[in-house]
KEFIGU-695285 format. One record per residue (C-alpha): z, y, x. Coordinates in pm, 1 decimal. Each point is the difference from the previous one (the first is absolute). Layout:
BEGIN
R         zz         yy         xx
R          Z          Y          X
...
//
This chain:
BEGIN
R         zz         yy         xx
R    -1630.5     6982.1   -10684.3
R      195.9      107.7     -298.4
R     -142.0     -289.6     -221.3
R      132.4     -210.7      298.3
R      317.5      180.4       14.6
R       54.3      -87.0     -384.9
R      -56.6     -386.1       55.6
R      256.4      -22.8      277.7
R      246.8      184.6     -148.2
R       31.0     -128.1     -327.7
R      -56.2     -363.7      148.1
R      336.5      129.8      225.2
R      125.2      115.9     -346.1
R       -3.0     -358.8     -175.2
R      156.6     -156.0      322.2
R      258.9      262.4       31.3
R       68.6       -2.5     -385.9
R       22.0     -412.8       -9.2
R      286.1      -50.2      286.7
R      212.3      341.5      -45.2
R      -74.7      159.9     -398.4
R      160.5     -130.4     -330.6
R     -302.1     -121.7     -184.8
R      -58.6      -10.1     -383.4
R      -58.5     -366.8     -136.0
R     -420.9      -51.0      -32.5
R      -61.0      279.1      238.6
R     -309.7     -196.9      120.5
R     -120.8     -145.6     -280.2
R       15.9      319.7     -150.8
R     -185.4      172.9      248.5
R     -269.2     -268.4       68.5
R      -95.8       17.0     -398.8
R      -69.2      398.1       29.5
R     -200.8      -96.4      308.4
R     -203.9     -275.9     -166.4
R      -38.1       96.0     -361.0
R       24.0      391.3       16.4
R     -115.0      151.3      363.5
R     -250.5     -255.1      135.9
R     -204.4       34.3     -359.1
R       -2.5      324.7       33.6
R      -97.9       16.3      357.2
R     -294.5     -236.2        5.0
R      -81.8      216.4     -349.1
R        5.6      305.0      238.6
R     -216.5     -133.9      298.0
R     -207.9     -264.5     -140.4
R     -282.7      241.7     -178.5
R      -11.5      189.8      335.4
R     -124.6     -280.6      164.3
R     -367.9       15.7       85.7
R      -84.7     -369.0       -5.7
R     -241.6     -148.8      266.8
R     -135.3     -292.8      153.2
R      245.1       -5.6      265.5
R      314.1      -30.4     -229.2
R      -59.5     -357.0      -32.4
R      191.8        5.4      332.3
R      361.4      112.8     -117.5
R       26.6     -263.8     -269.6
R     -170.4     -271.9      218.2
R      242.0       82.0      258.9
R      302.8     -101.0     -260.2
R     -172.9     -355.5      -48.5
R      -68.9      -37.9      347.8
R      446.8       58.6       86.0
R       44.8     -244.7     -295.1
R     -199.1     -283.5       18.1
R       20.6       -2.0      342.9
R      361.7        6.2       11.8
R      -75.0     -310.5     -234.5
R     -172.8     -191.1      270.8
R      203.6      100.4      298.8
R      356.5      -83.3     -167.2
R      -93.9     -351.7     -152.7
R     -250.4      -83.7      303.0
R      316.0      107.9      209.6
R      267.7     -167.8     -221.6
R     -154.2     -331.7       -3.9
R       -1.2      -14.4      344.5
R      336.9      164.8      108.4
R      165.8     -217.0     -324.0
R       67.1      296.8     -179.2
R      149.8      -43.7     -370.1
R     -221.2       91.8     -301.2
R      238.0      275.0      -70.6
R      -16.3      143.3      360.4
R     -396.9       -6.9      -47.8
R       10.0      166.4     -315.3
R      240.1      231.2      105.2
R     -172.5      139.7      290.2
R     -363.2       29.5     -192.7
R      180.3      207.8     -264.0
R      159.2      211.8      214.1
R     -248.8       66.3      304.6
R     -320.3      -48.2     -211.5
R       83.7      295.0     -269.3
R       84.9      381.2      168.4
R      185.8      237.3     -107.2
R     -321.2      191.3      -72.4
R      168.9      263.8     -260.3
R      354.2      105.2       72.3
R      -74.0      -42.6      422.9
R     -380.8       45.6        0.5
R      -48.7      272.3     -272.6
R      235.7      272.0      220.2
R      -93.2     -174.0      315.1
R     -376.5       99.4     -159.3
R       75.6      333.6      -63.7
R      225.5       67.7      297.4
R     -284.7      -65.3      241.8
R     -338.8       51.4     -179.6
R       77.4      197.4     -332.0
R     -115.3      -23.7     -323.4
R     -358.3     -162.6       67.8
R      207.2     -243.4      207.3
R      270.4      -81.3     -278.4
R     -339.3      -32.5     -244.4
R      -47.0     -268.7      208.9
R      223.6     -146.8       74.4
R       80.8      -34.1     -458.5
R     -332.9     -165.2       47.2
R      139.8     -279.7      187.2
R      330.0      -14.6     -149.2
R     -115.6        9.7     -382.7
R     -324.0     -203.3       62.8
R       71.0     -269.3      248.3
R      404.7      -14.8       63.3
R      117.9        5.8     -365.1
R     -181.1     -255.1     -131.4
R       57.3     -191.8      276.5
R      365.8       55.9      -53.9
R      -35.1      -93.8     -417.3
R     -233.1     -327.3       68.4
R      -41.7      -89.4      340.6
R      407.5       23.6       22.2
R      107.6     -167.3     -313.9
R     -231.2     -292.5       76.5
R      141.9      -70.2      376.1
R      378.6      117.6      -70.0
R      -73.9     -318.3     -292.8
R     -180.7     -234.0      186.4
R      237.2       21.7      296.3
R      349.8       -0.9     -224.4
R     -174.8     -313.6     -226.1
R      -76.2      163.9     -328.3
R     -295.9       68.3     -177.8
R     -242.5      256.9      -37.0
R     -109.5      139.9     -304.9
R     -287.8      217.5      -32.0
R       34.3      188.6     -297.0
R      364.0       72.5      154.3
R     -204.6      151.4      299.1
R     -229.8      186.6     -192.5
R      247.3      149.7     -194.7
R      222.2      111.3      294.7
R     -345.9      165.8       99.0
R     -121.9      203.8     -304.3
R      306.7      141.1      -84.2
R      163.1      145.1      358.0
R        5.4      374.2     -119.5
R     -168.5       81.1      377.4
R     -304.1     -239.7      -83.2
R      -71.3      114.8     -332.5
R       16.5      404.1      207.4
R     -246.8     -163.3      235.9
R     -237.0      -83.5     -286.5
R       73.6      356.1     -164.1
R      -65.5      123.4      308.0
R     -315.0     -108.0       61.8
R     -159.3       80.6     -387.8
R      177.9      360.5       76.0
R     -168.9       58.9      305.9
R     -347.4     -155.8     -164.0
R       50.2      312.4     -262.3
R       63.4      282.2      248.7
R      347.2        8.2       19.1
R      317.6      106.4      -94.8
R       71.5      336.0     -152.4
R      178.1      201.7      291.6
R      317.5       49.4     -211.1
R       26.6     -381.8      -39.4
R     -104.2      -47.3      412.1
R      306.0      221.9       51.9
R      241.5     -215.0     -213.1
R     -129.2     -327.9      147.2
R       39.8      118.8      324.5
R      370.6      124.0      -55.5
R       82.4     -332.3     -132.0
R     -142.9     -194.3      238.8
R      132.3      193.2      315.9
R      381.7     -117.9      -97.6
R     -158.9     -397.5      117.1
R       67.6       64.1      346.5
R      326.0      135.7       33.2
R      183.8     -207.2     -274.1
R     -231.1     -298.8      150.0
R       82.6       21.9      345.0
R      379.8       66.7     -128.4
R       -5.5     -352.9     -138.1
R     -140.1     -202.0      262.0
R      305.6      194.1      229.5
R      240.4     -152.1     -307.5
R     -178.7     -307.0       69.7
R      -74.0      -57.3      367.8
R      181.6     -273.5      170.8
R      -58.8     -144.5      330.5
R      227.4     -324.8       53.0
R     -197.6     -188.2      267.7
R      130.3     -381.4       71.9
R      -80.3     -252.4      267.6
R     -257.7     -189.6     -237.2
R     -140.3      275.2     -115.4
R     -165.0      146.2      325.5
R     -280.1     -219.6        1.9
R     -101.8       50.8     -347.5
R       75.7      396.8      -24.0
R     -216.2       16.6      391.2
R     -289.4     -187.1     -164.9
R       -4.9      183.8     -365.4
R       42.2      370.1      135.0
R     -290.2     -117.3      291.7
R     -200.3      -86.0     -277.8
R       48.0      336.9     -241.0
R       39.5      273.6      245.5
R     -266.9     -143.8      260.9
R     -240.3     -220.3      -70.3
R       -1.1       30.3     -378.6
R     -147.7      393.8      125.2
R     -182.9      -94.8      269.6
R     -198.3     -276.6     -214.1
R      -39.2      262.5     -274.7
R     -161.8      279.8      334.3
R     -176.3     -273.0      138.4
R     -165.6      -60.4     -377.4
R      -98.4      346.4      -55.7
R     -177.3       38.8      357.4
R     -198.9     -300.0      -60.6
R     -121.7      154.5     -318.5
R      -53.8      321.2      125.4
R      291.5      217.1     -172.4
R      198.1      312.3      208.6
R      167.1      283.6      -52.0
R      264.2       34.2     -265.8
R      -81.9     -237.3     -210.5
R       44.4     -242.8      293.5
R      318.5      102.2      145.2
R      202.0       25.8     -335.0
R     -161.6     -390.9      -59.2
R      199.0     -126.1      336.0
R      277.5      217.9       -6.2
R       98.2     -104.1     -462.9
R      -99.2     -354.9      210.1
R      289.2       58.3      271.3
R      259.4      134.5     -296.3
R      353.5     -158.9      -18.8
R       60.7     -296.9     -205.8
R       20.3      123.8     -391.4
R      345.2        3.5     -171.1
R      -96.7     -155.3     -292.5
R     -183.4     -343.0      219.2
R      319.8      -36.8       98.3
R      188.8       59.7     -338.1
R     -277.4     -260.1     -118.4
R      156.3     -248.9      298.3
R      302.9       29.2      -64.6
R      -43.8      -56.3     -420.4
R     -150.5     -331.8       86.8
R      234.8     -105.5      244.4
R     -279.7        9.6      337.7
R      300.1       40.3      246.0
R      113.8      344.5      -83.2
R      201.8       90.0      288.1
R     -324.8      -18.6      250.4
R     -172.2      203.3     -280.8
R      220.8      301.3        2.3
R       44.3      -49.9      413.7
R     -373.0       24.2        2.3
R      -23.5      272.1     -201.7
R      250.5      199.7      158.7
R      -71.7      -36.0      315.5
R     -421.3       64.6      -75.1
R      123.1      319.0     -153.5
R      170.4      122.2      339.0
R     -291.7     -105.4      205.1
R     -235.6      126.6     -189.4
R      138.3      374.9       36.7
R     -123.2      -17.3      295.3
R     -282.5     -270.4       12.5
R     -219.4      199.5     -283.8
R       24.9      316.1      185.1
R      -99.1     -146.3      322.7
R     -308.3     -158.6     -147.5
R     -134.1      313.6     -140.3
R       19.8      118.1      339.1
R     -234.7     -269.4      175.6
R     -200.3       31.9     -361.4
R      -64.2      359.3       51.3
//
């Protein structure tokens, strides 16, 4: 409850702080650097040689293909028929095929099913949503606005995010035994200021400006990422014989909010930015209260 406590207030915080406070010039970017560059590396440092890797973990990353690719094939199945725009169908797969699986999910994780849960629930973040995000997004955000893709551009973007290369760290650290307990303790300090100053920023961010034209759209993306995006993802690991934990944090990183930085990624290339940031404000809101309800039913 206090984890939970921490996410809604400082979420309140960034709202509050946006409409009424005097803010400094670059707040956000500011802000979203430390997240990206400093805490997140040291936070997947932290948890990713305490994971005890099994067969079943295949399901957390699948799970992140699954909510992307299939947002793929729904939106431009969809937009072809409904005479949707190119930027409209790139728009929504961006934004309702990649979750906010680290600055929602990771205290969302934690909040609900501690530190084995946030392990994770980095799993599916670091393994299947970020490099998503850094190939899978580049290459539709440039098919759908007309330019090109470039691979080595791609692969760049990919081997040197700060919170892939931890990943990889990571996982050779945990192959060796460890980290020294002094260095556990620093890593963990770091990474515990991601969700407050996290959470802080997507309040600075959050806007929910919902027009006529964009009902339809914003009804059909958010059906798609906080419903059947999870229930595709449950339905996946009960075929293949996967409970517990390792299912429910699968669905529920699944059912996540749209990520910040999908619709960032929109709005760079020009995929109708104002349904982008309605989206993703308004998937943030419901999923307060969306997540929490499916870990109910899950349990």
């Amino acid at each position: 409850m206090s984890a939970l406590l921490v996410l809604f207030a400082c979420l309140a915080l960034g709202i509050l702080c946006r409409r009424y406070a005097s803010l400094p010039d670059g707040i956000v970017p500011g802000i979203n650097w430390w997240v990206l560059n400093v805490a997140l590396p040291a936070l997947v440092l932290a948890l990713v040689p305490r994971v005890t890797f099994d067969a079943h973990l295949w399901l957390p990353v699948a799970g992140m293909y699954v909510t992307f690719f299939g947002a793929w094939l729904v939106f431009a199945s969809l937009g072809r028929l409904l005479g949707w725009s190119r930027q409209r169908i790139g728009c929504l797969t961006l934004v309702c095929g990649l979750g906010n699986t680290s600055f929602m999910g990771y205290p969302m994780m934690e909040a609900m099913h501690g530190k084995e849960g946030l392990s994770i629930a980095v799993i599916a973040d670091q393994m299947g949503c970020f490099p998503l995000l850094a190939a899978g997004g580049i290459a539709v955000a440039s098919l759908y606005s007309g330019k090109g893709t470039r691979v080595g551009v791609v692969l760049r973007r990919v081997f040197t995010f700060p919170a892939f290369l931890a990943l990889l760290t990571g996982v050779v650290v945990g192959i060796a035994g460890g980290w020294p307990d002094a260095v556990d303790r620093l890593l963990m300090q770091v990474g515990q200021t991601l969700t407050p100053l996290a959470l802080f920023s997507v309040g600075l961010q959050f806007q929910l400006h919902v027009r006529r034209e964009q009902v339809g759209p914003l009804v059909v993306g958010l059906g798609w990422k906080l419903l059947l995006a999870p229930l595709a993802v449950f339905v996946l690991g009960r075929a293949t014989g996967i409970e517990g934990l390792v299912l429910t944090v699968s669905v529920l990183q699944a059912a996540m909010a749209p990520m910040i930085s999908a619709a960032i990624l929109a709005d760079q290339h020009g995929l109708e930015p104002q349904l982008a940031n309605t989206v993703l404000g308004a998937g943030i809101l419901l999923s307060l209260a969306t997540v929490p309800l499916g870990n109910l039913m899950l349990a």
